[in-house]
DOLO-236667 format. One record per residue (C-alpha): residue number from 1; x, y, z. Coordinates in steps of 0.001 Angstrom, whole numbers. Last residue first. Layout:
NUM|X|Y|Z
...
END
This chain:
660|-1666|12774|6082
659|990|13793|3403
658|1227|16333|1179
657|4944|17380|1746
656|6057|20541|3677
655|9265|21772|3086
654|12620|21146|5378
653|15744|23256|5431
652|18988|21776|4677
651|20523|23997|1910
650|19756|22131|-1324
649|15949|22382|102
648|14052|19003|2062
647|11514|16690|1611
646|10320|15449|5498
645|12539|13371|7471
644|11685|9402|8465
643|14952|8224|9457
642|14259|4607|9864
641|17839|3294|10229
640|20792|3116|8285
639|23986|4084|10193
638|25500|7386|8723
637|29468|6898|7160
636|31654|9332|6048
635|34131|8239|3292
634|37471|9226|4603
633|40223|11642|2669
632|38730|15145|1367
631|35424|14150|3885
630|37634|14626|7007
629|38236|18031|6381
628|34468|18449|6273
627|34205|16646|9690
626|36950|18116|11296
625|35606|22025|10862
624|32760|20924|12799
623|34305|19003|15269
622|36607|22102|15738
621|39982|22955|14729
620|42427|24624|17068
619|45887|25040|15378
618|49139|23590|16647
617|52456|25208|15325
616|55884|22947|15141
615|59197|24466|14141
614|61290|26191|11603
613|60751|23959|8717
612|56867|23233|9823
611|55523|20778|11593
610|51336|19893|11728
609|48993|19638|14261
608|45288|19586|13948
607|43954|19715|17348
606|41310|18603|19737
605|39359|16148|17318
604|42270|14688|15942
603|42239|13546|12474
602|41486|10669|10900
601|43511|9263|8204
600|43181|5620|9641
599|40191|5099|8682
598|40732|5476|4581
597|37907|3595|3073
596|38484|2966|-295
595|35945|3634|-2819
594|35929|6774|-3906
593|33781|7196|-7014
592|30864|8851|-5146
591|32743|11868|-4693
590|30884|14134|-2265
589|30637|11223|882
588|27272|10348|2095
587|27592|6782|2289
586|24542|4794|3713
585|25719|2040|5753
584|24626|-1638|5465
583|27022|-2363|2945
582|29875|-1289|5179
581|28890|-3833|7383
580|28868|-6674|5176
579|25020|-7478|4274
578|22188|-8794|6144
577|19616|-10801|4726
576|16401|-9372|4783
575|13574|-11275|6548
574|10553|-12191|4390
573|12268|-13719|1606
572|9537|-15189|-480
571|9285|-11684|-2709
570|12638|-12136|-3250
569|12614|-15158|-5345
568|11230|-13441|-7949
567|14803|-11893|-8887
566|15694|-7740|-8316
565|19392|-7828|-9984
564|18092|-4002|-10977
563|17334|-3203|-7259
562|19987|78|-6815
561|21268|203|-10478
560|18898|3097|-11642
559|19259|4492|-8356
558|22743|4782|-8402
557|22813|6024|-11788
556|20377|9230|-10163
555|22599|9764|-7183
554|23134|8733|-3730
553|21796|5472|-3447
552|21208|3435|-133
551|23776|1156|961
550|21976|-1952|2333
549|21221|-3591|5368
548|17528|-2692|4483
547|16751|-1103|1717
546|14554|-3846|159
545|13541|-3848|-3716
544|9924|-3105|-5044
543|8646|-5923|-6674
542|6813|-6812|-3699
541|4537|-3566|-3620
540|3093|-5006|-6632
539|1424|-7461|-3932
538|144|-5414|-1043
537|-764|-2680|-3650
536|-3607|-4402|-4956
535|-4428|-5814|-1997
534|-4931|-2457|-404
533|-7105|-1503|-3614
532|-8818|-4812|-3074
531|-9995|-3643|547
530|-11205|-452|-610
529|-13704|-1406|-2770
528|-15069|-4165|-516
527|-14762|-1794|2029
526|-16864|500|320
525|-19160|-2248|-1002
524|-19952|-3487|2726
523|-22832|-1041|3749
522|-24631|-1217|273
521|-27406|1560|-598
520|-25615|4216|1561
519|-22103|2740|1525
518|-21773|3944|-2064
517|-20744|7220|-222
516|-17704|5655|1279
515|-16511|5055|-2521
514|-17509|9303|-3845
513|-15397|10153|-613
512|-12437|8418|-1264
511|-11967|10406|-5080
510|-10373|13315|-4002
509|-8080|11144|-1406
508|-6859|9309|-4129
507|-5741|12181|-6040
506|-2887|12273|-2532
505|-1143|9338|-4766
504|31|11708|-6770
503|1038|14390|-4215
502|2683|12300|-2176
501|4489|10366|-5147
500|5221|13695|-6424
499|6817|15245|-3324
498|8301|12082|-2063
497|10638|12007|-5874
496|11378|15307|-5680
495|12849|15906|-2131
494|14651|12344|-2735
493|16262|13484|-6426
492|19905|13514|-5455
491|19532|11270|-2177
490|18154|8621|-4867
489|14471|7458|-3879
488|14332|3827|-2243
487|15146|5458|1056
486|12465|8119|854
485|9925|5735|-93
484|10640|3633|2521
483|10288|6190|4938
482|6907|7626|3957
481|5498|4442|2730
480|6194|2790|6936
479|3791|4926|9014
478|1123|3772|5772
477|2022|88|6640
476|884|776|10463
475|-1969|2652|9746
474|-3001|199|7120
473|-3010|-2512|9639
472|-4883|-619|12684
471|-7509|-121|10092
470|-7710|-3228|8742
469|-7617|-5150|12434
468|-10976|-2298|13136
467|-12977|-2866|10307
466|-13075|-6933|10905
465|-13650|-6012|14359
464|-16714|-3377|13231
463|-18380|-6286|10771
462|-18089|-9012|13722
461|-20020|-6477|16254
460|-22926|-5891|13412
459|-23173|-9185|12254
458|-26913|-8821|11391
457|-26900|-8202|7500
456|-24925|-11454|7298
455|-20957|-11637|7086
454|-19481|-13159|3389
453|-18603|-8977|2489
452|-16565|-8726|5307
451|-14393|-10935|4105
450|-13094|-8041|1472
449|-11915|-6047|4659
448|-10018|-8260|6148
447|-8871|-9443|3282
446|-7436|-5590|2326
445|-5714|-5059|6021
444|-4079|-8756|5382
443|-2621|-7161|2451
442|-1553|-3973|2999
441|-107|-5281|6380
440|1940|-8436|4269
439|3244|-5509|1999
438|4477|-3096|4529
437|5643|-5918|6659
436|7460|-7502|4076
435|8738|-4212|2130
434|10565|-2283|5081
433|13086|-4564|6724
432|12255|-7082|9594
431|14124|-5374|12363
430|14021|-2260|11285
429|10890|-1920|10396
428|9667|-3863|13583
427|10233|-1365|16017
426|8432|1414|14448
425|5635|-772|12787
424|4750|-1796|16794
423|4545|1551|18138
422|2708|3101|15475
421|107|-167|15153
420|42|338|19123
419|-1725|3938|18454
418|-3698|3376|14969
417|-5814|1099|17468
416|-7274|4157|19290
415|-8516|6159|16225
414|-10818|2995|14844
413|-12129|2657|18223
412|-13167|6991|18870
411|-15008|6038|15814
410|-16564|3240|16375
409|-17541|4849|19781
408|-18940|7971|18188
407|-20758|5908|15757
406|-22953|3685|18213
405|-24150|441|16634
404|-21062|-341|14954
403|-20133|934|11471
402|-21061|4476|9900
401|-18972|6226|12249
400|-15825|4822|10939
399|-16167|5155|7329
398|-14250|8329|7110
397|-11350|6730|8451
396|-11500|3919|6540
395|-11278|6236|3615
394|-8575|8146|5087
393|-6320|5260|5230
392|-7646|3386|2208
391|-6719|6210|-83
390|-3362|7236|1740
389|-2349|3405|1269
388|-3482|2751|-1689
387|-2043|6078|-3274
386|1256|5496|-1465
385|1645|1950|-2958
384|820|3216|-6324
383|3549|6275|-6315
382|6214|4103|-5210
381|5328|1108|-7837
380|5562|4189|-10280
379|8506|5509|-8832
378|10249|2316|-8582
377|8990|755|-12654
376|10622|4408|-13726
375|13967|4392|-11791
374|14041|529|-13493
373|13467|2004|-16916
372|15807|5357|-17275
371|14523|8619|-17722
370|11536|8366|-15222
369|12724|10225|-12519
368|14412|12721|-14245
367|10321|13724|-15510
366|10186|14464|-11780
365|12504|17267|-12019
364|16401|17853|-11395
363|18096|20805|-12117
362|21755|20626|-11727
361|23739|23229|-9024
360|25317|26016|-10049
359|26581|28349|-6823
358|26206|31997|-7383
357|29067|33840|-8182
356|30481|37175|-6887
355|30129|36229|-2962
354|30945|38809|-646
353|27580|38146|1393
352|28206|34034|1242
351|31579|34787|2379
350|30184|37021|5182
349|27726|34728|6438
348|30712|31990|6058
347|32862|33675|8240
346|30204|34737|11185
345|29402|31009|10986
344|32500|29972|11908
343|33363|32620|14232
342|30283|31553|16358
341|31125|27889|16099
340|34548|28368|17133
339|33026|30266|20131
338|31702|27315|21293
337|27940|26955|22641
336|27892|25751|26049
335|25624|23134|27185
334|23286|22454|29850
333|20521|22503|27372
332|18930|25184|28658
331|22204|26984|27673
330|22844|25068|24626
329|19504|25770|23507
328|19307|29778|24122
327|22717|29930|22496
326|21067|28198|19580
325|18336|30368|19162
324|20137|33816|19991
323|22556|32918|17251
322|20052|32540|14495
321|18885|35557|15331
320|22101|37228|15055
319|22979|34930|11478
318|19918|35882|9603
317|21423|34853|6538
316|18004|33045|5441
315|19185|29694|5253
314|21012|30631|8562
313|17383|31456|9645
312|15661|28841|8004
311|17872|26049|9954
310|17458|28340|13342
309|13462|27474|13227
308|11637|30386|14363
307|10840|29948|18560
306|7365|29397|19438
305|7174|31284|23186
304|5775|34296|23035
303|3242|33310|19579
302|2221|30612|21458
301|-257|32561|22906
300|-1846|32278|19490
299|-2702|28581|20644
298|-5379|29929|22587
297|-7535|30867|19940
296|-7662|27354|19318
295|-10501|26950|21782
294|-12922|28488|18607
293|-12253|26035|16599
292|-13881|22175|17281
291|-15965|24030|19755
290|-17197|26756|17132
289|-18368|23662|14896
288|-19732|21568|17457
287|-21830|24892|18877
286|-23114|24880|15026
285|-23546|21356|14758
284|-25430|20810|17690
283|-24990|17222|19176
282|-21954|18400|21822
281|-21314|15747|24476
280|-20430|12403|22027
279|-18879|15273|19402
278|-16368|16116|21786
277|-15536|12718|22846
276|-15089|11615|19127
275|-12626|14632|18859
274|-10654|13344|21843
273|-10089|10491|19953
272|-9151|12601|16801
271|-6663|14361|18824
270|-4875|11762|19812
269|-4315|10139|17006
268|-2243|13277|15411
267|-663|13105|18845
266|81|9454|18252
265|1470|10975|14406
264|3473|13564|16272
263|4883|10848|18612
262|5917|8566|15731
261|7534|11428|13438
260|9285|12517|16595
259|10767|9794|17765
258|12323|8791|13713
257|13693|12365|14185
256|15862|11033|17020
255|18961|10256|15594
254|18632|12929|13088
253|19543|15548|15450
252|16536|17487|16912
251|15550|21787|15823
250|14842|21125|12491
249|12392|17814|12802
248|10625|19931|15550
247|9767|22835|13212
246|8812|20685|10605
245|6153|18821|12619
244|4647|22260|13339
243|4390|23398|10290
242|3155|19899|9218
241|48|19630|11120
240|-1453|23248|10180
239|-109|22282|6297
238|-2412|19408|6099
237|-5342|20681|5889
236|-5309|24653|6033
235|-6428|24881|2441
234|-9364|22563|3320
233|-10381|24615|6178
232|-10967|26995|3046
231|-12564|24738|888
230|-14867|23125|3629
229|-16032|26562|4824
228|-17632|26917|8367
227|-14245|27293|10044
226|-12738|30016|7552
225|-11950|31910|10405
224|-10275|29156|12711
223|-8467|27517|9667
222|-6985|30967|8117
221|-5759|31633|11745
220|-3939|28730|12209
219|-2584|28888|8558
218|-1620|32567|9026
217|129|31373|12749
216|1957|28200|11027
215|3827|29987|8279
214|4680|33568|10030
213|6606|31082|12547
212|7861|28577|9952
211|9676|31444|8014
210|8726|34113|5629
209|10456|32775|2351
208|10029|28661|2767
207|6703|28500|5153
206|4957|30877|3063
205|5613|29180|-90
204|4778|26037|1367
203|1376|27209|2798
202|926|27645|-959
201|2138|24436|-2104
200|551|22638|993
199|-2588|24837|707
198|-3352|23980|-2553
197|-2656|20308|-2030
196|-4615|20253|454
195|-7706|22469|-913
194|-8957|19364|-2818
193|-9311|17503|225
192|-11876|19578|1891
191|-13998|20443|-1403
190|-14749|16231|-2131
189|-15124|16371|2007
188|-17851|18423|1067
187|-19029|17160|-1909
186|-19879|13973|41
185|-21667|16310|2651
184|-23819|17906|-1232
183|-24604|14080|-2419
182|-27811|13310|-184
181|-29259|15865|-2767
180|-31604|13731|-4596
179|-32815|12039|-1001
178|-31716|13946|1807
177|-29516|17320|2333
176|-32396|19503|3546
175|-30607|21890|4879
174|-31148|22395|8599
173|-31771|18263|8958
172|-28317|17738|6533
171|-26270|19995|7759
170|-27132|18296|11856
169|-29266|18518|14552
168|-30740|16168|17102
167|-29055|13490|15487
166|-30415|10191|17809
165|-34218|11261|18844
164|-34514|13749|16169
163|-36555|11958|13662
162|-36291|14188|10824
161|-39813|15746|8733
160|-38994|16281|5566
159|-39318|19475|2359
158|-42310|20446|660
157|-41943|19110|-2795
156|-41067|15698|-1131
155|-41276|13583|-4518
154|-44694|12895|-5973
153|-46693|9657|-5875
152|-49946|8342|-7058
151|-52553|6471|-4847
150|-53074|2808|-5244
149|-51769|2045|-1870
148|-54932|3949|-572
147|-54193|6020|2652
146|-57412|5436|5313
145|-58437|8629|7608
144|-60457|7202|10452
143|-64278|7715|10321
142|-66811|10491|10879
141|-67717|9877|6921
140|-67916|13852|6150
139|-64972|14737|8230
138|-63056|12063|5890
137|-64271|13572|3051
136|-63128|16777|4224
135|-59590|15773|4868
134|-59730|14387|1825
133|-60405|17263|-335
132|-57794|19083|1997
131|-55202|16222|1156
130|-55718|16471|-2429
129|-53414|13727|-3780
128|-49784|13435|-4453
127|-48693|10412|-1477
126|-45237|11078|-321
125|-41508|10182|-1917
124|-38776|10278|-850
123|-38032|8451|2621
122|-40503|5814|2188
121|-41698|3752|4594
120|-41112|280|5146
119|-41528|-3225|4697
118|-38636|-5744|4817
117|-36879|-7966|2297
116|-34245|-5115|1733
115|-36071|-2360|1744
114|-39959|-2534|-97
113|-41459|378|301
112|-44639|1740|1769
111|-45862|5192|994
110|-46063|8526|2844
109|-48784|10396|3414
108|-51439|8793|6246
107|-49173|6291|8160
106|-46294|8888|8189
105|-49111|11492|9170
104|-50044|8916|11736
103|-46994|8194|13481
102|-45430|12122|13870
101|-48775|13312|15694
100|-51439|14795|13424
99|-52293|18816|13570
98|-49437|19285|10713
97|-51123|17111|8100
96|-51714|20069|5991
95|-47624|20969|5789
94|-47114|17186|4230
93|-43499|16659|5121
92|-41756|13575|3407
91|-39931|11217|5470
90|-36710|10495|7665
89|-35760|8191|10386
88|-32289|7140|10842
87|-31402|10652|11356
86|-27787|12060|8932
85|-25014|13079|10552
84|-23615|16028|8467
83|-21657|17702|11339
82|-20401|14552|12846
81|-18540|13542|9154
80|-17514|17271|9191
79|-15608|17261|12706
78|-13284|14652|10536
77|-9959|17460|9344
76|-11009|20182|11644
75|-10195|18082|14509
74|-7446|15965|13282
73|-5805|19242|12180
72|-6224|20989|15219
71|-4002|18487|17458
70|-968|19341|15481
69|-13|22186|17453
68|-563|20053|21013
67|2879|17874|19408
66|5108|21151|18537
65|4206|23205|21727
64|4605|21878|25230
63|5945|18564|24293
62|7913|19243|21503
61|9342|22674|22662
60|9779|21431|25888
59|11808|18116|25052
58|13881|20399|22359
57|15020|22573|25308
56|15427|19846|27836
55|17787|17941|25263
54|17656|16155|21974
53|20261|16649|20097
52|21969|18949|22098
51|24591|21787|22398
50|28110|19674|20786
49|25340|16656|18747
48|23274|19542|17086
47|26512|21841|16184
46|26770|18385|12616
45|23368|18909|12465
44|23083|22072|11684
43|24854|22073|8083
42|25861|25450|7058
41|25380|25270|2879
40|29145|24292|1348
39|31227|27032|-15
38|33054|28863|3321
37|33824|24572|4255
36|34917|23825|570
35|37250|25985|930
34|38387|25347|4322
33|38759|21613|2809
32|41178|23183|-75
31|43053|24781|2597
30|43361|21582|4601
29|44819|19446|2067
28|47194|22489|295
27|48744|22359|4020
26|49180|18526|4399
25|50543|18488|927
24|53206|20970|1475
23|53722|19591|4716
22|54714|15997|2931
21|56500|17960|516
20|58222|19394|3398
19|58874|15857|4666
18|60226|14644|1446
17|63085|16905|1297
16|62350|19568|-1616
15|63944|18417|-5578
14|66277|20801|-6569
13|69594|18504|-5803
12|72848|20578|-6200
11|74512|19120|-8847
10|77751|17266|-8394
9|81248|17899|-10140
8|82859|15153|-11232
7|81003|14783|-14845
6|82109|18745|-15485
5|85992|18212|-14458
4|85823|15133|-16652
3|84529|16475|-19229
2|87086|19443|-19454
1|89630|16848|-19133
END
């Protein structure tokens, strides 16, 4: 009965309805997202898109300051090759033959040569005889002074004479840089692009712990007072053009950073044409070396005006300043800066402050890049193409002026067709992928510089066209390394990885000099030289895998798998197939192993609501605070395009890469 009396009686359920589990749910969600939000680095460009992307503030700043700030670089970067102009016409001086016009004490002391089939004379070496004794013999006879063939000769032991009709003054004239020490200019650029890398890392430094501002004004002014030193404008080189460049990538969204890449590499362009006016008007080297400097004063003006970047400063904690930045945007912007935001950040400042523990994050190195074999074959295929295409760049850069019968318009030339090469890479890269037109412009840029080599001594005007379709070429598929490369690198290790293929294949640029200067016995051997190198990479650049229409990795395994089903019959497939449409975004979501796509958990952008046993209570949650809930139960997705950003820190803010 007992038993009965216990099985009839019914226990009171413990388990909570379902909706307040739901609830409970719902609330542990959002706290573990707010979480997450005080832990994760402030990301600025998810307040870029509520103030501005790319609105009147950013337009002035890039127009008015960021893109004329870059101009100094091409300057001080190629004023050398007008400094060191050699004359056409050089020979030994002979200080007793002064009295004689320039045509007869060539006829009298220096020797004919043979140069190439024809007759001339020599540039190093004079007659070594008694010239008073014959003088006076001479006298004695009342007859024309006569050189004998048969006469010994001695190098220029008392310096040359320089035709000054062309190069009226020059390094090489005050200096005496002819003959056995025609090496010392080629040293010079040798000294100039050794310093980059120097002055990138230390430039870098700067630019990371005392902001872009501090950054850019020391380099500006180590570049104008070190002006007449190759090594120390060579510390400046690139860094004075990427300050700048970095300080406009930070303050646009990312939609538009592909914009500014191609307008500060025009401007780049720009300023080298306007260089090869300068050096047309001014034919001293000393005046051409204070007017390729000295008018930079004027940028320190910008010293009112130049704002820090707001990225560093919330790197930095510097929340106020920070502040002042971005309300100054939004409100030239047209926009309003929320007060959400404001609290936001003022919350995680504060949490960051009162933190106990630092945040662990892995430490990843370029040795983790070549761990596993397929990461290895990328980076070194990476690393090659960027070499060849840095190394011809600059080289046929260099080589300019020596082409063409009149070297300031060859090189103002081989600076204007870099221009449409920028504007037609950038719309056909995504179009067309990234590996067939980098490849195919490698290549056709190297023939048409090997072909060169079947053209007779006289083809002066065919020589310089040839010269000018490979530059225009290269610049285009060099425009394109930068943001391949950073897609085919891992997101994990993508800071790393461009920062050691740019530095690796920025050797090249040490050894570019020593190639142009073979030009001096053999016009068409640098490009010769440099035209297989570009064919060389043309074709192992083919093994690389496309990245078009297709997710781009995220972490190291990624990568490894990421072009391991590569087959041969890709190279033949110049157009990349396009894949499903979530295959053709890149997926930035935390947890990599998630592989549903949830849509329809979205939240509301205006409110979060959510009910509660005793009622209903709304909360106010901004875009910003929406997307990182949204990452605990949607993938979020970024369409692929050419994004070319700079190598960036775990918390957002850009470094400066070795890169041209």
């Amino acid at each position: 009965m007992n038993g009965n009396r216990s099985n009839s009686s019914a226990k009171p359920s413990l388990e909570p309805p379902k909706e307040m589990k739901e609830e409970e749910e719902d609330e542990a969600e959002i706290q573990e997202s707010e979480k997450m939000l005080h832990e994760e680095p402030f990301d600025l460009d998810e307040l870029l898109p509520v103030i501005g992307e790319f609105g009147r503030y950013q337009k002035l700043l890039l127009w008015l300051i960021c893109l004329p700030a870059c101009i100094p670089c091409g300057f001080c970067a190629f004023n050398q090759l007008f400094m060191t102009d050699v004359p056409e016409e050089y020979w030994c001086r002979v200080p007793e033959l002064e009295n004689y016009t320039a045509e007869e004490r060539k006829a009298y002391s220096i020797p004919l040569v043979l140069h190439d089939g024809v007759e001339s004379y020599s540039k190093c070496s004079r007659y070594a005889v008694d010239w008073k004794e014959i003088l006076n013999y001479s006298d004695d006879l009342d007859g024309p002074l006569a050189p004998n063939s048969s006469w010994p000769t001695e190098p220029c032991l008392d310096g040359w004479e320089y035709n000054t009709t062309v190069v009226q003054s020059s390094i090489v004239i005050d200096f005496n840089l002819v003959c056995d020490y025609d090496i010392y200019p080629t040293l010079g650029l040798v000294a100039l692009n050794t310093g980059g890398p120097v002055g990138v890392y230390l430039f870098g430094l700067l630019n990371d712990r005392l902001g872009r501002r501090i950054s850019y004004f020391s380099c500006l002014a180590t570049l104008l007072i070190g002006s007449f030193s190759r090594v120390i404008v060579g510390l400046t080189i690139p860094a004075v053009y990427q300050i700048p460049f970095i300080i406009a990538l930070e303050l646009v969204g990312p939609n538009y950073r592909s914009f500014v890449t191609v307008m500060t590499c025009t401007f780049y362009t720009f300023g080298i044409m306007m260089l090869a006016g300068v050096t047309y008007l001014i034919r001293d080297w000393v005046q051409l070396t204070l007017y390729t400097s000295v008018p930079f004063l004027l940028y320190f003006l910008y010293l009112l005006v130049m704002p820090e970047s707001p990225r560093w400063l919330l790197m930095k904690g510097k929340l106020e300043e920070a502040l002042l930045i971005l309300e100054k945007m939004a409100n030239v912007n047209g926009k309003q800066l929320p007060d959400s935001f404001r609290r936001r950040l003022q919350q995680r400042v504060l949490a960051e402050k009162n933190r106990t523990t630092k945040r662990t994050e892995p430490t990843i190195g370029a040795f983790d890049l070549c761990k596993t074999p397929n990461m290895r074959l990328k980076t070194i295929l990476i690393t090659l193409n960027w070499f060849a295409n840095e190394t011809v760049y600059l080289g046929l850069s260099y080589y300019g002026p020596s082409l063409g019968e009149n070297q300031y318009l060859s090189f103002f030339l081989s600076s204007l067709v870099e221009i449409p090469s920028y504007i037609i890479c950038w719309i056909i890269m995504d179009r067309w992928g990234r590996r067939w037109p980098m490849c195919l412009l490698m290549i056709l840029s190297g023939i048409s510089c090997i072909v060169t080599v079947v053209l007779s001594e006289d083809a002066v005007t065919e020589t310089l066209i040839l010269y000018l379709l490979s530059k225009s070429m290269i610049s285009a598929s060099f425009l394109i390394i930068y943001p391949f490369a950073g897609e085919l690198y891992p997101t994990q290790v993508r800071g790393v990885g461009i920062g050691t293929s740019s530095y690796i294949g920025g050797l090249g640029l040490i050894v570019i000099p020593f190639i142009t200067y073979l030009g001096k016995d053999n016009l068409r051997l640098p490009l010769v030289i440099m035209g297989c190198v570009s064919v060389l990479g043309g074709f192992t650049g083919l093994r690389l895998p496309e990245t078009l229409h297709h997710r781009l990795p995220q972490t190291l395994e990624e990568g490894e798998l990421f072009g391991q089903d590569w087959t041969f019959d890709e190279c033949f497939r110049c157009i990349p197939s396009k894949k499903s449409p979530t295959s053709s975004y890149e997926n930035l979501s935390h947890d990599p192993s998630d592989a549903a796509l949830e849509l329809n958990a979205a939240v509301p952008i205006n409110a979060g609501t959510f009910a509660t046993g005793s009622g209903s209570c709304s909360t106010e949650r901004t875009p910003l605070e929406l997307a990182r809930i949204r990452r605990q139960s949607m993938k979020r997705l970024v369409r692929q395009a050419s994004t070319m950003d700079t190598q960036k820190t775990k918390d957002g803010a850009m470094q400066l890469t070795y890169w041209f």
